[in-house]
N, C-alpha and C positions, 0 to 999 in steps of 0.2 A: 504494500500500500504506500501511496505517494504521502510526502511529507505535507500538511498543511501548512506550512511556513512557507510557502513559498509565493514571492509577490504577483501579485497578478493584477494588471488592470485592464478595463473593461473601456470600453470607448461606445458610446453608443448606450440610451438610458429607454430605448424604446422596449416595445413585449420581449423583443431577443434578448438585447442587453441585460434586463431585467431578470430575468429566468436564469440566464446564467451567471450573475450574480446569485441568484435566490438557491438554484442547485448546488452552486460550489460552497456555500454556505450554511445548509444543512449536511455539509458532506467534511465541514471544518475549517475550510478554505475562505475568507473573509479578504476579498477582491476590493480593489480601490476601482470604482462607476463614475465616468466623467460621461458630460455630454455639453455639446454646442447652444443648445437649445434651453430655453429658461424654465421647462416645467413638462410634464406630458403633454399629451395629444390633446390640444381642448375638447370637451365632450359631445361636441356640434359639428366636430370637423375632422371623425373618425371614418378614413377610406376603409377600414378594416372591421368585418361586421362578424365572419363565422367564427365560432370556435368547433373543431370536428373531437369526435369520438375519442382519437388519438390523442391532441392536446390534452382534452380532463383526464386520461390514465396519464400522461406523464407527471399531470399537476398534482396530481392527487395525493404524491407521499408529502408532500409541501402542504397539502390542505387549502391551497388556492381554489383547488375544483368545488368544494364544498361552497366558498361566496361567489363564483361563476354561478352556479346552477340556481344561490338565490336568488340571482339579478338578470341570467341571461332569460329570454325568448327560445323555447323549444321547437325549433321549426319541422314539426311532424310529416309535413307533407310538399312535395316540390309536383310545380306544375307546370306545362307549357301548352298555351294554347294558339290558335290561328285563327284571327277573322271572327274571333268570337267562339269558336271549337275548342276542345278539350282535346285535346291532341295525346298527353301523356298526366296520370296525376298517381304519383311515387309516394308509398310511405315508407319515410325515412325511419321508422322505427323500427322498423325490422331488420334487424343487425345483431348477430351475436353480441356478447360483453354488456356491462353494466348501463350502456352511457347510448343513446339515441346517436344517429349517424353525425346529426349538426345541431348549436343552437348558436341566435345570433344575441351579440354582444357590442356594442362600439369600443374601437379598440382603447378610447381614452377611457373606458371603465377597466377595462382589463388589467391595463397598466398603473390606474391606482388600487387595486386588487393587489395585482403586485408588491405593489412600493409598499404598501400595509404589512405586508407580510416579511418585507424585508427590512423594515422598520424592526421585528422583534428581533433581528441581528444588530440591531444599530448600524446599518446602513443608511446611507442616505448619498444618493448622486451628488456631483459635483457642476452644478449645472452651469449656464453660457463658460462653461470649460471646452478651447480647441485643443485640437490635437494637431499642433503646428511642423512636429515632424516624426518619423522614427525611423534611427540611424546604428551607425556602430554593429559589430556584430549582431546579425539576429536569433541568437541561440540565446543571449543575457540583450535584448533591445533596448535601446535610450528613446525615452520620449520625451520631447519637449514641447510642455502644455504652456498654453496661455490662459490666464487666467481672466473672470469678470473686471477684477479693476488694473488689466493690463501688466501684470506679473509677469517673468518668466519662470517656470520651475522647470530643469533638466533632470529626471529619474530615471535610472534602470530598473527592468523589470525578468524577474523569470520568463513570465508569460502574458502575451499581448493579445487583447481578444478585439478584433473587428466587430462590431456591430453598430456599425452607424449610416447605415442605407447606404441608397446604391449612386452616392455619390463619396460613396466613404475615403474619409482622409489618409485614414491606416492601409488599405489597398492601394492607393494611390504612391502611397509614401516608399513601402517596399517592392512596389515593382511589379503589382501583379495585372496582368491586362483581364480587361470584360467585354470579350468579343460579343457579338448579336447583331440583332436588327432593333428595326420597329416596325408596326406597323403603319400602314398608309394612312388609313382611319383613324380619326379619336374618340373617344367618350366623353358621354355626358352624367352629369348625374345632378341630381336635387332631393332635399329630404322636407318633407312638408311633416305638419305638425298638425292634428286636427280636432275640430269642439269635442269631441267625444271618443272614447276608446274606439280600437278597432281590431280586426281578427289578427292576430301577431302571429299564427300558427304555422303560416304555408309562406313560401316562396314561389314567388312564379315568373316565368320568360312568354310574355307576347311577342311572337314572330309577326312583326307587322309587316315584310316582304315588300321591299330588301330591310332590312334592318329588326330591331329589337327596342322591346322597352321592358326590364327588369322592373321585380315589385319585391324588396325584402323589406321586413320588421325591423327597426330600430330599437324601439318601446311601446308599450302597448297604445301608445299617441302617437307615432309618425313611423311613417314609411317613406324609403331612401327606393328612388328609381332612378334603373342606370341605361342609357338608351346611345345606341350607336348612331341616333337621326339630334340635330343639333335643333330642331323643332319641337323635339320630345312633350316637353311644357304640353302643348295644347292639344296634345293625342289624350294625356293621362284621363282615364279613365276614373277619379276617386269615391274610392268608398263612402264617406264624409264631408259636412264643414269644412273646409279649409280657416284652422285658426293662424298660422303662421307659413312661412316658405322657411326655414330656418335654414338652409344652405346648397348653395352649388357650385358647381365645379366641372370642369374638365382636362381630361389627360390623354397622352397618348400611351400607349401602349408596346411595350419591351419586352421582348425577349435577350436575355442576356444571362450569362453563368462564367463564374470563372474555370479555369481549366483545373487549377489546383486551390485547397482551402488552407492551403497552408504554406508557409516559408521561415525555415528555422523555428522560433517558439513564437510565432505572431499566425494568429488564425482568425479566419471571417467567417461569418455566420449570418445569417437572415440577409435582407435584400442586398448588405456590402456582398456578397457569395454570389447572389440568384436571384434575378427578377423576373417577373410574365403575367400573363394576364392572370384577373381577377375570377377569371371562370373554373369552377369547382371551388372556391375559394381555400385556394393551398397558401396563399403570400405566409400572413402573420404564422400561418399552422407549420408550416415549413423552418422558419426560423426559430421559433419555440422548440423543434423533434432537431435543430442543429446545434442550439443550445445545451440542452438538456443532453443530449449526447457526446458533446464537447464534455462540460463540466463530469458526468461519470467516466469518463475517460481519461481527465488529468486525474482522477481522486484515483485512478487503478495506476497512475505511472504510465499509458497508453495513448495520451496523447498524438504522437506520431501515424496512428493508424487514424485518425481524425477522418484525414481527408479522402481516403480512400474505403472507410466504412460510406461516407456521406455523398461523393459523388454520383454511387448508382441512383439512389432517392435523386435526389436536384437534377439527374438527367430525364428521370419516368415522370415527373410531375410539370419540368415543363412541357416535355412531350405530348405528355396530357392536356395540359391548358392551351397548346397548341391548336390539337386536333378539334376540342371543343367550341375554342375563341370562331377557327375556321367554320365550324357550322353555323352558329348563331352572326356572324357575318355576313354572310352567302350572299352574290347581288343578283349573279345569274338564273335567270327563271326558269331555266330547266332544272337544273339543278337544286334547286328552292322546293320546287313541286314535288322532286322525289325523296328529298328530307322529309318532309311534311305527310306527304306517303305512306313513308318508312319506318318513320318514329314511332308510331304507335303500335303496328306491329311488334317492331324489336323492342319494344319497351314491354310485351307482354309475355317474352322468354324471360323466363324466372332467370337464368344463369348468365343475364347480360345486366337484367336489372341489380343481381345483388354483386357482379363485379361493380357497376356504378356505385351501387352505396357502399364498396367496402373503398373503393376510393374517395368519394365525398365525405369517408370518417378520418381515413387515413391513415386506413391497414394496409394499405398497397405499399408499405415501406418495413423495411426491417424492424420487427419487433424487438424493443428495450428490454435487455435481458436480465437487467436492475429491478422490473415487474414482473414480480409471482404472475402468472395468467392471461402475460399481457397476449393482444391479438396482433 
């Protein structure tokens, strides 16, 4: 077993950052968490909504999954319709294991979920902290932070952990490249607020041909639609009042992975490692399962195998989010017609439907062998 004296800092104070903080922490390991950024994610301007099956078993010996499951939205059922048709309608609850396929959560609750939790270590980030280099051999790495009121501090560290999205400083610094693309198309999204509860239970994708307008639960008052047409607004269909618009936005869309997640003892994790579309929602889930496999892995002395346990995963999950962004895109009308077709058919083969939900939980990645039963 690895020594817990040994330094470690964390770059990046997001759900990854976090988590591996929170792992290497209950495992004895008490990491120094900087981050750029002045506080989490505000709780109105959370791009990150699912938590899958997979994330609550990793959470769980940390006891975070227990105030997840208080506060998240259980999304029992996903749907896609056309034109007004019910083209496909999935219950996600049929999944082996303890924990339903998905539930949605914004990710700025998750991460004060988190920080709660990491608070009973007396942790506490080090926040508008950059990470202005990291130099010198990278086996013992020097970084040089700058601080809120313009400090230098130069430290060596054992171990250097990447997680500060995919424009990360720590990637950058040692040299690792993030080859991809994008896509041509952008996204839209907006989350409305409204006079009265509404069904928080199901997710659903209208294929409006060509394009898409997404419906998931935020809280049991607003629903976040995410629509490929920049028209979106005036298609939405709402359930309710409209009491507020409380936010929108748009992005384009990446695919991008590094080749390796690691160089000497500096290692990247969550979007600094892997980015892709939002479809199946793997982003925040992905980074949490690189996290949490990071940190049992320096607690065993095996760090080294990091990158090469984690690249199979970040290769099958973009792959994934690839092939699905490509359907729900579609502009060609032949093409379009025989999805539409299709889908309901295949969606009524038991052994296609439960590989989809054992992906949207996200058992389709190696099982953490730190959990009795895991799936």
């Amino acid at each position: 077993m690895a020594s817990g004296h040994r330094s470690i800092l964390i770059a990046g104070a997001g759900a990854t950052g976090l988590t591996a903080a929170l792992e290497l922490a209950r495992r004895g390991f008490l990491a120094r968490i900087v981050a750029s950024g002045a506080g989490p994610v505000p709780l109105t301007e959370s791009r990150a909504l699912g938590i899958n099956a997979r994330t609550l078993t990793l959470l769980s010996p940390s006891r975070v999954t227990d105030v997840i499951l208080q506060e998240a939205q259980q999304l029992a059922r996903f749907r896609i319709t056309s034109r007004g048709r019910l083209l496909v309608d999935l219950d996600t609850t049929k999944v082996p294991g303890p924990y339903s396929a998905i539930h949605a959560l914004a990710q700025g609750h998750t991460e004060r979920l988190l920080l709660g939790k990491l608070s009973d270590y007396e942790i506490v980030p080090e926040w508008n902290t950059v990470v202005e280099a990291v130099s010198g051999d990278l086996l013992k790495p020097s970084v040089t932070l700058r601080k809120a009121d313009g400090s230098v501090e130069i430290v060596d560290f054992d171990i250097v952990v990447g997680a500060d999205g995919s424009h990360s400083a720590v990637r950058k610094a040692v040299g690792i490249g993030f080859p991809g693309e994008a896509l041509e198309s952008s996204f839209y999204l907006a989350d409305f607020r409204y006079a009265v509860p509404i069904d928080p239970g199901f997710a659903e994708i209208n294929l409006v041909d060509p394009g898409i307008i997404g419906r998931l639960p935020v809280t049991r008052d607003v629903l976040r639609y995410i629509s490929t047409l920049s028209d979106f607004e005036s298609r939405i269909e709402h359930p309710a009042p409209i009491a507020e618009r409380v936010w929108a936005s748009d992005f384009r869309i990446h695919f991008r992975h590094v080749e390796t997640m690691t160089k000497g003892n500096v290692f990247l994790a969550g979007d600094a490692a892997h980015i892709h579309s939002p479809a199946g929602a793997r982003g925040m889930n992905l980074g949490i399962e690189d996290a949490c496999w990071l940190a049992w892995l320096i607690s065993q002395g095996r760090e080294k195998e990091y990158s090469e346990l984690r690249m199979p995963a970040v290769k099958a999950v973009l792959k994934q989010t690839y092939r699905l962004t490509s359907l729900i895109t579609m502009t060609n009308p032949a093409s379009i017609a025989i999805r539409n077709l299709a889908a309901p058919l295949i969606f009524r083969i038991p052994a296609f439907s439960q590989k989809l939900l054992r992906s949207v939980s996200g058992y389709d990645t190696q099982s953490p062998p730190w959990i009795d039963g895991a799936l």
